[in-house]
C-alpha positions as CSV (number, residue, x, y, z in Angstrom):
1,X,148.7,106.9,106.0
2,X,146.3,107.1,102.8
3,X,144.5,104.0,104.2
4,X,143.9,105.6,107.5
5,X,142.8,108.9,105.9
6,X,140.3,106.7,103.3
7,X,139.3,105.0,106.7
8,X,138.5,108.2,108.6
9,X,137.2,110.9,105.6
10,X,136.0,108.4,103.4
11,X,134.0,105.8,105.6
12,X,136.0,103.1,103.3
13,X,136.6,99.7,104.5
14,X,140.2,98.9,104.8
15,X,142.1,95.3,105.0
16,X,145.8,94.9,105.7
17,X,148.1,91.9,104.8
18,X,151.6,91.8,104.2
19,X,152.5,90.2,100.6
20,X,155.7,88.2,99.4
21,X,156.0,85.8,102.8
22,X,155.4,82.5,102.1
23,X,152.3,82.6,103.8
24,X,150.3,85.9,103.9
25,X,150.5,87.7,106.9
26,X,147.5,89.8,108.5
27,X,148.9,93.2,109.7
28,X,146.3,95.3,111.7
29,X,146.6,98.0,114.4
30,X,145.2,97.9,117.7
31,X,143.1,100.7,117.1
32,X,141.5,99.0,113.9
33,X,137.5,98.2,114.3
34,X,136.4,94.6,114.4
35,X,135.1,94.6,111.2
36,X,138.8,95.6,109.7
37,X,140.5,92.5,111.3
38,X,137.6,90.1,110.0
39,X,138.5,91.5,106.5
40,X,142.2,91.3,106.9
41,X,141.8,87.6,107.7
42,X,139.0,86.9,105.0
43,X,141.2,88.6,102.6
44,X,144.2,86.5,103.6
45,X,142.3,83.3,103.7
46,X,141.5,84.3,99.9
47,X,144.8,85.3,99.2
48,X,146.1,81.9,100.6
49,X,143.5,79.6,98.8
50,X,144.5,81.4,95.6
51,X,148.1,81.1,96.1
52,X,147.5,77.3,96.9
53,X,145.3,76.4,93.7
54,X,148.1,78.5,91.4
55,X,150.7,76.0,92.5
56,X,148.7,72.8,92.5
57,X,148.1,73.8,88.3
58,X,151.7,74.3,87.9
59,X,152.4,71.1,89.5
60,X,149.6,69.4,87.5
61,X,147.4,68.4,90.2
């Protein structure tokens, strides 16, 4: 509800993922603009990579 209102009075730029899956997972609503679903999946993607490099230095790689 805050995002929507930050979307709407604001003029912010909102992203939605969900956190604590093993993979992140991009959560938007129908109604969200195209610009809002390219950055839900940019910032998965980045979430992802991030996620990836932590466990290749605690494995040693």
């Amino acid at each position: 509800m805050i995002a929507k209102q930050l979307d709407y009075l604001a003029g912010a730029d909102t992203a939605g993922i969900v956190l604590g899956a093993k993979v992140p997972i991009v959560l938007t609503s129908r109604a969200e603009s195209p610009k809002a679903r390219r950055t839900s999946a940019a910032l998965a993607v980045l979430v992802a990579v991030h996620r990836r490099e932590r466990k290749r230095k605690e494995l040693g790689h």
